[in-house]
C-alpha positions as CSV (number, residue, x, y, z in Angstrom):
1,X,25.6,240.5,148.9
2,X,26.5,243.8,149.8
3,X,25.5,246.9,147.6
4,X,29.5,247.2,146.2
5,X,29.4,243.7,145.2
6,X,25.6,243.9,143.6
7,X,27.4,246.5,141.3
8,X,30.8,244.5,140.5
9,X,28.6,241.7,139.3
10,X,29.5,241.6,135.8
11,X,25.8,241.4,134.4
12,X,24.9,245.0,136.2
13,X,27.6,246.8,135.0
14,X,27.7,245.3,131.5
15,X,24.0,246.2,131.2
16,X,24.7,249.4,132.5
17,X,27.9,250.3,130.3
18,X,25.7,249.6,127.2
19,X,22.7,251.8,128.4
20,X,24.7,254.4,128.7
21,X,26.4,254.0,124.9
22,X,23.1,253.9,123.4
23,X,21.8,256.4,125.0
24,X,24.5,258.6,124.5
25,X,25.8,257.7,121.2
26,X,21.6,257.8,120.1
27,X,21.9,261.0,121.3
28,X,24.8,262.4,119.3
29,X,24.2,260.1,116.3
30,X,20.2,262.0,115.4
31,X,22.5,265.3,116.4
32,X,24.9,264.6,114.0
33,X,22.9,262.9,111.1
34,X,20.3,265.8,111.4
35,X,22.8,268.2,110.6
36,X,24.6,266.7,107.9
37,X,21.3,265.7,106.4
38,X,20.6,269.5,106.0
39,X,24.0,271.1,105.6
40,X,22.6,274.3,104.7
41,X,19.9,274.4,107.4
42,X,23.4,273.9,110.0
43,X,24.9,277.2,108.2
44,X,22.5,279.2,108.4
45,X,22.6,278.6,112.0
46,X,26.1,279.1,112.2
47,X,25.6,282.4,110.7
48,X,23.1,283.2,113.1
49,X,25.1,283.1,116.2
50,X,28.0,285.0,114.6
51,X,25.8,287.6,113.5
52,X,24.8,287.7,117.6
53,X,28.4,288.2,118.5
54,X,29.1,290.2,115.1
55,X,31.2,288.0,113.8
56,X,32.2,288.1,110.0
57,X,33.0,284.5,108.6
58,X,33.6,283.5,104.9
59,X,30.8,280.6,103.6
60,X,33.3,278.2,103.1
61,X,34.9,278.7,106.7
62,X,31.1,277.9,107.9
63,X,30.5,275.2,106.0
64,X,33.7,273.2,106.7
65,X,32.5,273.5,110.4
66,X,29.4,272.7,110.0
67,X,30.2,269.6,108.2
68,X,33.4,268.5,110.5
69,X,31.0,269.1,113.8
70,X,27.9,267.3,112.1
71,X,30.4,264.3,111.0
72,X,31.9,264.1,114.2
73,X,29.2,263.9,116.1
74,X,27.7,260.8,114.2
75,X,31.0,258.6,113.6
76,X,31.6,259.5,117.7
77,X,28.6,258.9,118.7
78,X,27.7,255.9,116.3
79,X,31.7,254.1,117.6
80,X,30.5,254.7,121.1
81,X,26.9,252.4,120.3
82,X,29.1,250.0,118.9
83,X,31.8,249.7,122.3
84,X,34.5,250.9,119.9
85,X,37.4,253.1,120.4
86,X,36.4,253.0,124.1
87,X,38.9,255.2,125.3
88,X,38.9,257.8,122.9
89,X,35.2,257.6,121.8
90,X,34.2,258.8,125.2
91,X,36.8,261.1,126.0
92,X,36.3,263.3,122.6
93,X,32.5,263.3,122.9
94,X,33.3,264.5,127.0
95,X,35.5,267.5,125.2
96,X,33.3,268.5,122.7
97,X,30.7,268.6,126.1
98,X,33.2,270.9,127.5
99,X,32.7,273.1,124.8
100,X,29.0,272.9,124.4
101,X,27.6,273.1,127.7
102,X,29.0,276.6,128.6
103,X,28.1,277.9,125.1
104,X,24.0,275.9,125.6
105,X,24.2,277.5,129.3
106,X,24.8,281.0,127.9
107,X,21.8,280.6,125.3
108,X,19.9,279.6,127.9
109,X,20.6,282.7,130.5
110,X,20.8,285.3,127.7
111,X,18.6,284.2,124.8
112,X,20.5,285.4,121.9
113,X,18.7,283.0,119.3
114,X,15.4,281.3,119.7
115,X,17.2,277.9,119.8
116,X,20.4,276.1,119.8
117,X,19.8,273.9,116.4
118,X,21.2,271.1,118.3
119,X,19.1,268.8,116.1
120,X,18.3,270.7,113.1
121,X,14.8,270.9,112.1
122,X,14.0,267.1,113.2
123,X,13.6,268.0,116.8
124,X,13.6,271.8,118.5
125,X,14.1,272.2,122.1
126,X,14.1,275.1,124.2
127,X,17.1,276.6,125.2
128,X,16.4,275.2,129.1
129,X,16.0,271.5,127.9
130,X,18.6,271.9,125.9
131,X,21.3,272.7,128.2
132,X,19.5,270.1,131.1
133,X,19.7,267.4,128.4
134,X,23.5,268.1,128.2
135,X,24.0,268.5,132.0
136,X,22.8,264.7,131.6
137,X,25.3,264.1,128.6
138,X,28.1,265.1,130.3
139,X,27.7,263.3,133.4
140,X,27.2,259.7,131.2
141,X,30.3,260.4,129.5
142,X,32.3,261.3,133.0
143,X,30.9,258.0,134.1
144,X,31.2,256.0,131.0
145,X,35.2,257.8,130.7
146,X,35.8,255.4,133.8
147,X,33.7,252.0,132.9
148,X,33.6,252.2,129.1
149,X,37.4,250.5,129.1
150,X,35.7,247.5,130.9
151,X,33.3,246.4,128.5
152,X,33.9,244.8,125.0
153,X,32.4,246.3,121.7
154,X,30.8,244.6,118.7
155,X,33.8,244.9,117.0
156,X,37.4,243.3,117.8
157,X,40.2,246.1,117.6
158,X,41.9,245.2,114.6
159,X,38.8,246.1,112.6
160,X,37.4,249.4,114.8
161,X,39.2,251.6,111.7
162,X,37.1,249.9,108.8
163,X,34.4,250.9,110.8
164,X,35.0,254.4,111.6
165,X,35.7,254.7,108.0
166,X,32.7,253.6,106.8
167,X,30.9,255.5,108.9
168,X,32.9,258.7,107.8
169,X,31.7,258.2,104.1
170,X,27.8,257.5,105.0
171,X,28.0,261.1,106.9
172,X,30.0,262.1,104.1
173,X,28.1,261.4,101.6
174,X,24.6,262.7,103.1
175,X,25.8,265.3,103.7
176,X,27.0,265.9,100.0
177,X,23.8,265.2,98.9
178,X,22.1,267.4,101.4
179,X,24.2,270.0,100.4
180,X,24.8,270.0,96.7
181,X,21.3,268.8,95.9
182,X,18.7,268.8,98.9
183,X,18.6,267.3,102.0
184,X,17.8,263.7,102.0
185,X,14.9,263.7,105.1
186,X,13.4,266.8,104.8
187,X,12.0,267.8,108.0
188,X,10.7,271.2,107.4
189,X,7.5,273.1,107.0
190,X,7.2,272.3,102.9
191,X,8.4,268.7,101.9
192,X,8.4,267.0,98.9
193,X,4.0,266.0,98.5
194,X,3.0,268.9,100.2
195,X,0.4,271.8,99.0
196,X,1.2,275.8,98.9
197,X,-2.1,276.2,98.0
198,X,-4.9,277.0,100.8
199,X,-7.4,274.7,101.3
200,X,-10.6,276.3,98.8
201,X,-12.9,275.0,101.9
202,X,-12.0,277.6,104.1
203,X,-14.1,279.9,106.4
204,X,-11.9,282.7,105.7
205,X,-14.3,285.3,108.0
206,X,-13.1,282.7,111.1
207,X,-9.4,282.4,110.5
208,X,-7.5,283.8,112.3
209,X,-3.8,283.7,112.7
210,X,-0.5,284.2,114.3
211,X,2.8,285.6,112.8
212,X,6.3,284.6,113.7
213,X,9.4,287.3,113.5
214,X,12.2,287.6,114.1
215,X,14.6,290.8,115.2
216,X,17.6,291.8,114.2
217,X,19.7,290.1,116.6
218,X,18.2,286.9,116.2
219,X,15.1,286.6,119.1
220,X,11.8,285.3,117.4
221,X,8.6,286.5,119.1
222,X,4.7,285.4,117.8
223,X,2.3,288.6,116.6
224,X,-1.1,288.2,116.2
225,X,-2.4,290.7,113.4
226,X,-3.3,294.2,115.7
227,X,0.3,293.6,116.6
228,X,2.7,293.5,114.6
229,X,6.3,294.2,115.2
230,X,8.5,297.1,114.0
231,X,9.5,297.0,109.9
232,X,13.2,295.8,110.5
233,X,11.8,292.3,112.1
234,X,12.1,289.8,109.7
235,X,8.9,287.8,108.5
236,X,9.6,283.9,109.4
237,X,6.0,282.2,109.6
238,X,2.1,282.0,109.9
239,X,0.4,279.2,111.4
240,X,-3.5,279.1,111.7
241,X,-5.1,279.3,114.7
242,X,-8.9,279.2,114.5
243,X,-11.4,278.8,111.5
244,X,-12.3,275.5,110.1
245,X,-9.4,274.6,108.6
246,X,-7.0,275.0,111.6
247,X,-7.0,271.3,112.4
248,X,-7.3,269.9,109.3
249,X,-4.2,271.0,107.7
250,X,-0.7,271.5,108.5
251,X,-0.1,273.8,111.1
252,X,2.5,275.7,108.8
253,X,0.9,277.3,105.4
254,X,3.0,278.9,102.5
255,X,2.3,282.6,102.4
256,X,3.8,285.1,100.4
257,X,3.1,288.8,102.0
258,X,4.2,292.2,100.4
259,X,3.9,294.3,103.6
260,X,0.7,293.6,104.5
261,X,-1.1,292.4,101.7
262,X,-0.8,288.6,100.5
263,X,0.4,288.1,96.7
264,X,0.7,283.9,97.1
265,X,-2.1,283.8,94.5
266,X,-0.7,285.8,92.3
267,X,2.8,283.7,92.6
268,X,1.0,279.9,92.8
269,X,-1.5,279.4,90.5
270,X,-2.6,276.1,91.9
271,X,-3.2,274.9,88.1
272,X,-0.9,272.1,86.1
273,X,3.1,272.5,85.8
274,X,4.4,275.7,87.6
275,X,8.0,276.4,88.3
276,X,9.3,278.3,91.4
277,X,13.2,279.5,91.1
278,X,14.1,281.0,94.7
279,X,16.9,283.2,95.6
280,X,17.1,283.9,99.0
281,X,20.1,286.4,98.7
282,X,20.5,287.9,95.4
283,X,24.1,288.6,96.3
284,X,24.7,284.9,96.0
285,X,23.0,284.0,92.7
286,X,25.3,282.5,89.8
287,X,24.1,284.8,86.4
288,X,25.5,281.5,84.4
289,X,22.1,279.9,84.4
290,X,20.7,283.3,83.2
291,X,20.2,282.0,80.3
292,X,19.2,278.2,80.7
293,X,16.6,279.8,83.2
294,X,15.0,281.9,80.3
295,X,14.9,278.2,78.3
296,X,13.3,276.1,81.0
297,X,11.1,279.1,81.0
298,X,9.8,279.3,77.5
299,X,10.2,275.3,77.7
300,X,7.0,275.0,80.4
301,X,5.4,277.8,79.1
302,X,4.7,276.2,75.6
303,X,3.0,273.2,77.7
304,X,0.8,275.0,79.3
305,X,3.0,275.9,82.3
306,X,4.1,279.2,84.1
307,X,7.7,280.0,85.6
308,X,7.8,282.7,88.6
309,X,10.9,283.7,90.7
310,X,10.8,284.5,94.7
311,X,14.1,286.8,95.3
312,X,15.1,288.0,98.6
313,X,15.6,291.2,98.3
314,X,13.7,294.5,98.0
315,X,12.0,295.8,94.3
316,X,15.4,297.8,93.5
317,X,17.1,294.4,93.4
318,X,14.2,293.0,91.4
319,X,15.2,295.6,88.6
320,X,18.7,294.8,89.3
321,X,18.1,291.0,88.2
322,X,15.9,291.4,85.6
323,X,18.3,293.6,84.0
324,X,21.4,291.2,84.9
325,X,19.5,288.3,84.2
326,X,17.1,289.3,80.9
327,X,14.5,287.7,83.2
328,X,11.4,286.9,80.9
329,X,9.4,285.2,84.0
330,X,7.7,287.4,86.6
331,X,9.9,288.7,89.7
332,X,8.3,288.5,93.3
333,X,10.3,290.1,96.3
334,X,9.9,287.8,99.3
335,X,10.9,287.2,103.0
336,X,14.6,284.8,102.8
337,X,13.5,283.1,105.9
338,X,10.5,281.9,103.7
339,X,12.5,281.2,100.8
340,X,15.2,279.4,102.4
341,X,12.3,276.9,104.7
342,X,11.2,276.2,101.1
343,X,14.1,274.8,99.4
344,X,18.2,275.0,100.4
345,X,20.9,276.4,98.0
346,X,22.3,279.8,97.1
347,X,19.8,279.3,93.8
348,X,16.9,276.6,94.0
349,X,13.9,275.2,91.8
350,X,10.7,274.1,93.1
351,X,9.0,271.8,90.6
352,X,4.6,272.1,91.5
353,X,2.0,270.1,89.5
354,X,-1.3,271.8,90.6
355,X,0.0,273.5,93.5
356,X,1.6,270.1,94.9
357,X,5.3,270.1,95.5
358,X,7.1,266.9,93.0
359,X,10.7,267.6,93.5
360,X,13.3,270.4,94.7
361,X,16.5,270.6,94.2
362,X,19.2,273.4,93.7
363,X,20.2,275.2,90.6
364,X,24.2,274.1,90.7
365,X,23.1,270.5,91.0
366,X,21.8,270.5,86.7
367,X,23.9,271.3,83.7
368,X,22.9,274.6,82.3
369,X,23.7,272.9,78.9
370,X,21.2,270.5,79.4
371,X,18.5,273.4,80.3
372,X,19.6,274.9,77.2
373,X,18.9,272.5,75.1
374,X,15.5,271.0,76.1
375,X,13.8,269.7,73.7
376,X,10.3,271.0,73.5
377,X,8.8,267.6,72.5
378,X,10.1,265.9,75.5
379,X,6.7,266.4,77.5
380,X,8.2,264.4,80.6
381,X,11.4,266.1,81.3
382,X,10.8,268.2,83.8
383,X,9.5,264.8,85.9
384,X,12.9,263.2,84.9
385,X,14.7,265.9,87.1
386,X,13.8,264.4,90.3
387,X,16.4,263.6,92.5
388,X,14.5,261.3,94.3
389,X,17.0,262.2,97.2
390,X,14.7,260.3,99.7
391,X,15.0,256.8,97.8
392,X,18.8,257.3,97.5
393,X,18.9,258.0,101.4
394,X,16.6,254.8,101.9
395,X,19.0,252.6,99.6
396,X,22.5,254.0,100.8
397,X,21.0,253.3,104.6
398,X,20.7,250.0,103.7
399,X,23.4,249.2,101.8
400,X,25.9,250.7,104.2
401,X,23.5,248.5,107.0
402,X,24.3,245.3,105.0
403,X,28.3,246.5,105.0
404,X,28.4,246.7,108.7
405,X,26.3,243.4,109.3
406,X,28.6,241.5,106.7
407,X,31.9,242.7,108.2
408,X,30.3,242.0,112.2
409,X,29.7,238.3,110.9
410,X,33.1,238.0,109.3
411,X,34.6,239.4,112.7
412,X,32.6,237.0,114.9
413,X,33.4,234.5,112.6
414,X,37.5,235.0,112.6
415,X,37.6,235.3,116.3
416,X,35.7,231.8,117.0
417,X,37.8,230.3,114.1
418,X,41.1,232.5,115.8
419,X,39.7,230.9,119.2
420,X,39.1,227.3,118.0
421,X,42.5,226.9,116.4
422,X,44.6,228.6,119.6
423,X,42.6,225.9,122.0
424,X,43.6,223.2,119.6
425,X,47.0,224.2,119.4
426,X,47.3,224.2,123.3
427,X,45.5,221.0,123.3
428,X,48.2,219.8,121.0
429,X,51.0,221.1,122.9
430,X,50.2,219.7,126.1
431,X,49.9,216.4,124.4
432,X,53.5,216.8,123.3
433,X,54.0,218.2,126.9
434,X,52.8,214.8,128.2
435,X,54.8,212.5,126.0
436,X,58.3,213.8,126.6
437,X,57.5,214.0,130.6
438,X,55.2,211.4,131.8
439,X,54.4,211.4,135.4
């Protein structure tokens, strides 16, 4: 056989059509599901690059964006796994390529943010892999643009729609979740059953540490202590680098700095119930829960528990609050970045039992009534606020897994039924065909 006729054997290209989709779709499926998962995490990095090119965009213009790129990337990606839509699947994921490579080339010759967000927090490339890794995207979807057509899906056409639209409302409703209450796979520095205390066994005269900034037009650079960068560079991290600790523990620890001198002691205790409320931009913060804040804070403190706020903003907007607000827990000023890796939402609460994170979740996502009201003799209520966004991600996977598989079998099954009775009629019909004209 000659090398054009290896390749039109319908095994090779069959194997090679679907190689390509699940590659591909893989590909664009994490992109997608990473983003919708942390809706917030996406803005942000929206905002980033327009504050590059100075762009001014309402919230609301952002986050439609963000959630109609995230959702298209996962039911595109996820139809082209399946072999469905096999003309257009491939053909909108090769125009949205259009758009992205130029834009990942750019970031990749000029720099203007540290990285593309492509996949969120669960994966960060640099800006050169990223923009080789869709050199490679765009040249499987030319290719599969011409073969795609040739292969069939899982699916039979009349049913591709059912699927597209359950698809549409799993990315949906993540990203609901991840928006309105936390994201439901938290893959940043601080999840849910992690410390923000430091580890008591440390050899604190061999630490030693490096700091992570950021400028004002978006470029992160790492600082070791003797060289810090000018005051407008934003604070973003500090990782351990030596001491005895630095392998033991994550390389990420929660630290609170007021220019250079580190108040996270005097914001985490480390001792039974404590409650974090973090405002990363002051300008943002709903004074309706005002209030109901004061209540959950008189409501821990009578078991034994402390309340503390982390506000991104400077001490004049510390007075500014706790005049608006009638604040009676203790005001720290800290660095938004920081605030905003430790939970999402314009206004969030960070639930600690001895210094161990229980839950998160944002402000808008409980009834201020309900805060209002808490009963002081209710010793377990604050464990009852859990989302447990996790578990609900875990159950909906599933469930929406079972949908799919159900709705396959019932497809198979009406095409070998639809199969069986055409070849019977056909067998009957040349019987017929046979009486009236016998040879």
């Amino acid at each position: 056989m000659t090398l054009k006729q290896v390749w039109h054997s319908r095994g090779l290209m069959v194997t090679a059509v679907w190689l390509a989709r699940i590659i591909v779709g893989a590909l664009f499926v994490v992109s997608g599901l990473s983003k919708a998962d942390d809706l917030w995490g996406f803005i942000y990095k929206i905002e980033e690059y327009l504050r590059v090119w100075n762009v001014v965009c309402p919230r609301s213009i952002v986050l439609t964006a963000s959630m109609l790129i995230s959702g298209a990337e996962f039911v595109l990606g996820s139809l082209l796994m399946l072999g469905l839509y096999r003309r257009s699947a491939p053909a909108l994921l090769l125009l949205t390529m259009c758009g992205m490579l130029p834009l990942t080339l750019y970031i990749y010759m000029y720099a203007p943010v540290a990285d593309c967000g492509c996949f969120g927090d669960f994966l960060i490339l640099s800006n050169a892999a990223t923009f080789w890794k869709n050199v490679a995207l765009t040249v499987l979807l030319a290719w599969l643009l011409v073969f795609n057509r040739r292969v069939s899906g899982l699916f039979s056409i009349p049913v591709q729609w059912i699927v597209g639209g359950i698809l549409s409302f799993y990315v949906l409703f993540v990203g609901m979740v991840g928006f309105g209450v936390q994201p439901m796979i938290d893959f940043r520095s601080f999840p849910v059953g992690a410390s923000l205390v430091a580890h008591s066994d440390c050899d604190e005269a061999s630490e030693e540490f490096e700091f992570i900034y950021e400028s004002p037009s978006g470029v992160r650079g790492v600082f070791t202590t003797d060289s810090l960068p000018p005051d407008d560079w934003t604070f973003i991290d500090r990782r351990q680098t030596s001491g005895r600790s630095a392998d033991a523990r994550s390389a990420t620890e929660f630290v609170i700095l007021d220019g250079d001198d580190d108040i996270t002691s005097e914001v985490i205790q480390g001792r039974g119930e404590e409650m974090l409320l973090l405002i990363p931009d002051l300008s943002r913060a709903d004074v309706t829960y005002t209030f109901a804040l004061n209540e959950l804070n008189d409501y821990i403190g009578s078991h034994g528990g402390s309340m503390a706020a982390l506000i991104g903003t400077s001490s004049e907007g510390l007075d500014s609050w706790a005049d608006l607000s009638m604040a009676s827990y203790p005001l720290f000023s800290a660095e938004p970045t920081l605030i905003k890796e430790l939970a999402r939402g314009n206004m969030s609460l960070v639930y600690l039992v001895n210094g161990v994170i229980v839950w998160k979740r944002t402000l808008s996502s409980l009834d201020a009534q309900d805060l209002m009201e808490i009963s002081v003799q209710n010793e377990d209520y604050l464990r009852t606020l859990d989302p447990e966004v996790y578990n609900l991600f875990i159950g909906f996977t599933v469930v929406t897994g079972i949908v799919l598989f159900v709705l396959w079998l019932l497809d198979r099954s009406g095409r070998f039924i639809g199969g069986w009775w055409r070849r019977r009629r056909r067998d009957a019909a040349h019987k017929v065909d046979a009486a009236q004209n016998p040879s």
